[in-house]
Wavefront OBJ file of the C-alpha trace (Angstrom):
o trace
v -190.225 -9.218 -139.451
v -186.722 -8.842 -139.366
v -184.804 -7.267 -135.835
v -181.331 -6.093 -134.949
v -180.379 -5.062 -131.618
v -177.828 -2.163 -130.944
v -176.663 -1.219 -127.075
v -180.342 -0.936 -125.695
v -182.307 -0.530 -128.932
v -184.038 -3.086 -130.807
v -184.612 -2.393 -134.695
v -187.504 -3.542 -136.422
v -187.511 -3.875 -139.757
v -191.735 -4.105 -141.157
v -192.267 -4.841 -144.447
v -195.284 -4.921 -147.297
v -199.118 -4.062 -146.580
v -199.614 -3.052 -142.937
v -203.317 -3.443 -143.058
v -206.384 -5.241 -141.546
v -205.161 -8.379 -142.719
v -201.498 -8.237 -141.241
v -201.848 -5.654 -138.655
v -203.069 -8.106 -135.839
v -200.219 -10.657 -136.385
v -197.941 -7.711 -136.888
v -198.972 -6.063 -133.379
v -199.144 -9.426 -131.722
v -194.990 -9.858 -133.102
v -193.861 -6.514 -131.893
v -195.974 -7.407 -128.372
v -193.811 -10.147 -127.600
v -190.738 -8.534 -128.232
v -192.033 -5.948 -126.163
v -192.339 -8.528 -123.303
v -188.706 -9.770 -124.077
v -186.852 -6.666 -124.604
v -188.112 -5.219 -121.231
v -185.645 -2.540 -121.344
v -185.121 -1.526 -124.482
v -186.300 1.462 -126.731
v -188.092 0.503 -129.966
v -186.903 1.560 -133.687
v -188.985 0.740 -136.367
v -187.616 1.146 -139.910
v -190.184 1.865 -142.652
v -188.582 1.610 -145.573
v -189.919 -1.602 -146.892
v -193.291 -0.958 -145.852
v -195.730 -0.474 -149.154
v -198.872 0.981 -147.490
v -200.260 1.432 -144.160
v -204.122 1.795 -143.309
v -205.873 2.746 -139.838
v -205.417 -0.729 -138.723
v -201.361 -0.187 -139.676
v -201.252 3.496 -137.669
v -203.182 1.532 -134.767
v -199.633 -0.547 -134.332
v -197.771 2.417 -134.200
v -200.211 4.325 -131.443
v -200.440 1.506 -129.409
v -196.956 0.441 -129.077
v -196.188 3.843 -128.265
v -198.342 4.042 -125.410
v -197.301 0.559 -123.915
v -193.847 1.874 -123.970
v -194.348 4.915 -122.948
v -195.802 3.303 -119.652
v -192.405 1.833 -119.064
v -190.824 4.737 -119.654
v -189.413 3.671 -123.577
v -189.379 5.147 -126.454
v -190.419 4.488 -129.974
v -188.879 6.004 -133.217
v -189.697 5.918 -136.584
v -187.406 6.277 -139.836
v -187.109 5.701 -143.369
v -190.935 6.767 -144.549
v -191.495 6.728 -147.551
v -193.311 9.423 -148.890
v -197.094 7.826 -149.245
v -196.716 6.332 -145.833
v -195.213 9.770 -144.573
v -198.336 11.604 -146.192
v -200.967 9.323 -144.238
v -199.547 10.210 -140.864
v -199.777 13.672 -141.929
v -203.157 13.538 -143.320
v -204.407 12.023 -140.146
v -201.935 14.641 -137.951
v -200.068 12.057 -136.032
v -196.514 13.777 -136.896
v -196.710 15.103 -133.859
v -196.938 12.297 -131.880
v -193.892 10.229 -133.279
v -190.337 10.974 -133.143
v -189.439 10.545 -136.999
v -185.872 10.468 -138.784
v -184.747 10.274 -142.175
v -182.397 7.468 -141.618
v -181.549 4.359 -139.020
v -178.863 6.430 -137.935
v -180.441 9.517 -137.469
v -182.615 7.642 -134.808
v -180.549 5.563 -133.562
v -177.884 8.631 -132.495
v -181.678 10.412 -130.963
v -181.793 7.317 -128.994
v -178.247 7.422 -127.973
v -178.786 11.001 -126.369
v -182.030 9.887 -124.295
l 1 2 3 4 5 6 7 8 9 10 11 12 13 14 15 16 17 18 19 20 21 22 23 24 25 26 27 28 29 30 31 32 33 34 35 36 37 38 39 40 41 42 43 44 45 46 47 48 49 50 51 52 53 54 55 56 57 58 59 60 61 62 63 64 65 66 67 68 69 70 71 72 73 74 75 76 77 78 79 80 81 82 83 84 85 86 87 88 89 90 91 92 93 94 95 96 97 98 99 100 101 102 103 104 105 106 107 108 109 110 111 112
């Protein structure tokens, strides 16, 4: 997993298959940067990422409630459209703030 930070945003970049076979080393990556980042807001950029089961979305829940109990944020962008579709099919747009583009979240970020 790739990372960039910008002003008080870290960037992650997740790539391939996020399912039961990655998803636990994948959480247990973004958990530690968590811990290091202690005051940052999350980005994760999806546009590498191939397919995503329930053990993938789990990642996504999760972090957002740990950093929502620090008072952070965590934005998704650059879905593609099958990983898109399973958040919708499940109806967990709701709970995500989602942008087209980096940019797009990192300027939502900016405003917070």
């Amino acid at each position: 997993m790739e990372s960039k930070k910008i002003d008080t945003t870290l960037i992650l970049y997740l790539k391939g298959r996020l399912d039961a076979y990655l998803s636990k080393t994948v959480e247990k990556e973004i958990n530690e940067f968590i811990n290091i980042e202690t005051s940052c807001n999350f980005i994760f950029n999806l546009k590498d990422v191939e397919y995503l089961s329930s053990s993938g979305l789990r990642i996504f829940v999760s972090t957002t409630r740990i950093l929502k109990e620090n008072k952070r944020i965590l934005v998704l962008c650059n879905m593609n459209k099958a990983v898109h579709n399973i958040f919708r099919i499940v109806e967990l747009l709701d709970m995500f703030n989602i942008f087209n583009t980096e940019k797009e979240a990192i300027d939502f970020l900016r405003k917070k």
